[in-house]
C-alpha positions, 0 to 999 in steps of 0.5 A: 720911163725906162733908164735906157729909153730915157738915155736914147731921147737925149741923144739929139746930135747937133751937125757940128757933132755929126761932122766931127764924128765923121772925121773922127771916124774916118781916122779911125779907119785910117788906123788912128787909136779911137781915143786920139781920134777923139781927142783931135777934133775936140767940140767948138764949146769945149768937150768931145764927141761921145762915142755913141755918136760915133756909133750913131753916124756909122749906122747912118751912113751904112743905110744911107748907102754911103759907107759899106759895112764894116764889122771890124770898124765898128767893133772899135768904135763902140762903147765898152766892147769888152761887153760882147768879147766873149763872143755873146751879148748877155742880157739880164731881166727880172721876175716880179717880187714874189715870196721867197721859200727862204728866210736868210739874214743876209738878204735884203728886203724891199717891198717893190723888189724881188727878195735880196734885190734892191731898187738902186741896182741897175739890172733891178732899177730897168726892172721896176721902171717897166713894171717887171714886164719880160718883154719891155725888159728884152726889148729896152736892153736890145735897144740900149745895146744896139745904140751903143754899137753892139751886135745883139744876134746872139743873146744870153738871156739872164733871168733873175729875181730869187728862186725861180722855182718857187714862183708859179708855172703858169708865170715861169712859162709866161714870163719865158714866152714873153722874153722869147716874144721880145728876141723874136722881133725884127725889129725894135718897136718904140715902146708905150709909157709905163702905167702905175700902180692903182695907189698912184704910187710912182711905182710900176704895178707888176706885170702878170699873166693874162687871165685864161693864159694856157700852159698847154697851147703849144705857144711858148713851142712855137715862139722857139721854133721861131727864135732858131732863126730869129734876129735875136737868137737865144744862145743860152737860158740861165736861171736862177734857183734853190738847191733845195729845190731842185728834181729831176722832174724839176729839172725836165721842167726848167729845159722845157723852158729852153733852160741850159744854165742853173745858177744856184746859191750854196753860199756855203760848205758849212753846215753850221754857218749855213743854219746860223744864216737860216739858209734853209737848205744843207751841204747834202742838198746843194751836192744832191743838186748840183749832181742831178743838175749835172747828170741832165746837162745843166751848166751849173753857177755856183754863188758862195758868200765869205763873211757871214754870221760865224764865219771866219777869213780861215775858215772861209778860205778852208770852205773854198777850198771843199769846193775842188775836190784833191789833188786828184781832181776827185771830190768837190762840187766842181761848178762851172762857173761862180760868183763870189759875194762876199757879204753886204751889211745892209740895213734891209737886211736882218743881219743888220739888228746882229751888228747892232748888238755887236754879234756880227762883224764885217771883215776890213777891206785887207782881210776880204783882199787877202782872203779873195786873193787866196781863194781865186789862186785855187780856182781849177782851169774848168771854172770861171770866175764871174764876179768877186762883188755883188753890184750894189751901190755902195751907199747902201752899206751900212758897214764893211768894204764899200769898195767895187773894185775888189777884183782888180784890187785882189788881183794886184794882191796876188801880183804882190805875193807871186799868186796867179789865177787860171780860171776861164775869164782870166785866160779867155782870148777875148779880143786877140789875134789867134794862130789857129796851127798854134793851139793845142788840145787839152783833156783836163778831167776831173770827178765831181763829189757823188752820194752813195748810189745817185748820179756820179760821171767824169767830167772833160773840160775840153780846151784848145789853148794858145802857146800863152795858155790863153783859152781860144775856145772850150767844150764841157762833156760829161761821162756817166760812169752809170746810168741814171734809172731816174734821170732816163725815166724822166728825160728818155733823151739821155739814155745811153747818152754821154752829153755835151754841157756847153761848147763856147768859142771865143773872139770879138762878138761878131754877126752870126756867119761873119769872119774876122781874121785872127779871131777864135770864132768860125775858124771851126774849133766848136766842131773839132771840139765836138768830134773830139768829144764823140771819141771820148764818149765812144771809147766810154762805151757810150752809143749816143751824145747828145746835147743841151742846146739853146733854141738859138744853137738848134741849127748849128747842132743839126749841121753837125749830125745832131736830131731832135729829141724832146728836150735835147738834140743827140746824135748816134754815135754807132 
């Protein structure tokens, strides 16, 4: 049985608890802070009320008809709001084991786990505990996520497990319908038992295709067309993949799936570490990618790993440091977003018989804090750092830092040493209260690393900031200073075409349509962001602007002048 389903059966709420969440809930709306209200009516046993339960009584009441709705109200008692302050609910699924195309000596191995994946995670232990099924994975998630409060009508769907690529298509294409099929219900159904593997095991046998799926049936269309105005929309589709493996028939491929984001291991700017680490895959070939990656829309993630075999603290924060071009905003590979991770020693891992012999060390815990205080005081304001750690329990380093906390720890180094950070997750709005006739309009362009006659463009980082430099909402709009004979053979829908790689506006995650006051979102930043983007494109030269949206923003583009092509929406901009 699945952790989440397991952890709804449990929930069995007593009258005493319901009674005590009414009034804790009934303060709150009277303006007590949630915590005080909890802390006032304690349980007769001894305790206090979950905030679940407050959840729980606040939905009930609403269907009973007693109580109005209150999107407000229940964003301030829901668990772990931070979640879904963004502005979107992210959910994570992942791919069935299946061989890796390469042969790293960091990453860990389990037989019942995707490659670098381990069992005791959590996005990966919810995976193995409905057998790898996409469906069964969406829809635990929904119901998790609705039990404890939070709005699940705009979904970021996660996939993970490897290198996304090297898996067959018959099973992209089936796994990616079967997670369309999940977001595209009404409602949540009560979900079957989990079966076992024919060994009897314990352990979920991987979910596959049926025999006789067909790629060609016109059915993963259908299910898109479906999500435009579905209850669970898919406002965005991240995969994760291979530099090496990335085409630009690969590419047309991927947002065919209704992909709009590549996540893409570099893990390194050093060649030499790179081959050390038996990575597979040069510098050359993660610049090629994310340029092709870039010229077709794709948000890119980068993942960069400190402290592997050979490398050095100096040496990582230099390779950091090729990441961002000059002072010029020239050069680089400029990613979108990135995820730090710095190296685990892992017993599963083949790093782990170098330590042994005493050919690798891990970095102390002061020198990794040093080191990520350092490199994040030179993220560029048009990145965002997502993670600082990979989320593996640290009982299963051998070695090394086991702390989880290295953010908020390379955070108060950098308070110590006057260093601060100015990428996007450290000056969202998130949940503050905005003066929309206080924002400004900033233009922050910058030109990615190119290869001698392959895909090259100026990148604009759009952003309407507040007076405290807090970003309220942003817009990621790609120039091509040529166009790109293969990428337009292959995706006719970005001839001529400058292209918008993402627009996000932030605030509390609310309800599609709803307003808040004071928040970021449904203020119309996105729209002004757009025009502002239809300028810049036109005074490029450019007679057309398209888009790479999500199944799930389709309508929200069509309201905005936008037609459908193949793979991308575009307007005119004559």
């Amino acid at each position: 049985m699945d952790d989440s389903r397991r952890w709804l059966e449990k929930r069995n709420y007593t009258p005493e608890m319901l009674h005590l969440a009414r009034e804790i809930v009934e303060d709150v709306q009277a303006g007590l802070p949630v915590l005080d209200a909890i802390r006032r009516h304690p349980l007769s046993g001894g305790g206090h009320v979950a905030k679940h339960a407050l959840v729980h009584l606040y939905r009930r009441l609403v269907q009973q008809g007693e109580w109005e709705e209150d999107d407000q109200l229940l964003a301030r008692i829901r668990m772990k709001p931070v979640r879904t302050l963004s502005g979107v609910t992210t959910v994570t699924v992942l791919t069935k084991p299946y061989p890796c195309p390469g042969n790293c000596i960091f990453c860990p191995t389990e037989t019942c786990e995707p490659k670098s994946y381990l069992s005791d995670e959590p996005g990966a232990r919810r995976a193995l505990q409905n057998h790898f099924d996409p469906f069964l994975q969406v829809t635990t998630r929904l119901q998790a996520l609705t039990a404890v409060g939070h709005p699940v009508d705009k979904i970021e769907l996660l996939i993970l497990g490897g290198t996304f690529s090297a898996y067959p298509r018959k099973y992209q294409h089936w796994f990616v319908s079967r997670c369309y099929e999940a977001l595209n219900q009404v409602s949540i159904p009560e979900l079957p038992g989990v079966d076992v593997d024919a060994d009897n095991t314990g352990i979920p046998a991987p979910a596959d295709p049926p025999a006789g799926y067909d790629l060609a049936g016109g059915s993963l269309e259908k299910l898109h067309t479906e999500n435009e105005s579905a209850a669970h929309r898919n406002v965005g589709l991240v995969l994760e993949t291979r530099p090496d493996e990335i085409t630009y028939k690969e590419l047309a491929w991927l947002r065919s799936l209704g992909a709009t984001k590549l996540q893409l291991g570099a893990q390194s700017l050093d060649d030499h570490i790179l081959k050390l680490n038996r990575r597979g895959h040069t510098t050359e070939q993660t610049l090629r990618a994310m340029n092709m990656a870039r010229a077709a829309g794709f948000k890119l993630v980068l993942h960069w790993m400190p402290n592997l075999l050979g490398a050095t603290p100096e040496g990582d924060i230099a390779d950091f440091r090729k990441l961002w071009g000059d002072i010029q905003n020239k050069g680089g590979l400029c990613p979108d977003e990135i995820k730090i991770y710095p190296t685990q020693l892992l017993q599963s891992a083949e790093l782990y018989q170098y330590w042994l012999r005493g050919e690798y060390r891990p970095y102390s815990e002061v020198q990794l804090v040093h080191l990520l205080a350092e490199v994040k005081s030179t993220v560029p304001q048009y990145c965002r750092v997502n993670r600082v750690i990979r989320d593996i329990p640290s009982t299963n380093v051998v070695a090394g830092n086991k702390r989880t906390s290295l953010r908020q720890d390379a955070l108060h180094e950098m308070v110590a040493r006057g260093l601060t950070c100015q990428c996007i997750r450290c000056r969202e709005v998130r949940g503050e209260k905005i003066d929309p006739h206080q924002l400004t309009l900033q233009d922050l362009a910058y030109q990615p690393e190119s290869l001698p006659g392959e895909a090259a463009s100026e990148e604009h980082f759009l952003s309407y900031v507040t007076p405290q430099n807090k970003i309220a909402g942003y817009l990621r709009l790609s120039i091509p200073f040529r166009v790109e004979v293969r990428r337009d053979e292959i995706i006719p829908d970005l001839v001529d075409s400058a292209i918008i790689r993402e627009i996000h506006v932030y605030g509390q995650s609310l309800p599609v349509g709803s307003e808040q006051d004071g928040a970021a979102q449904h203020i119309g930043l996105g729209t002004l962001l757009i025009e502002k983007a239809e300028q810049i494109a036109r005074d490029a030269g450019y007679s057309r602007l398209a888009v790479i949206s999500a199944i799930g923003t389709r309508i929200y583009y069509h309201s905005r002048g936008f037609g459908d092509g193949h793979l991308y929406q575009w307007k005119s901009l004559g």
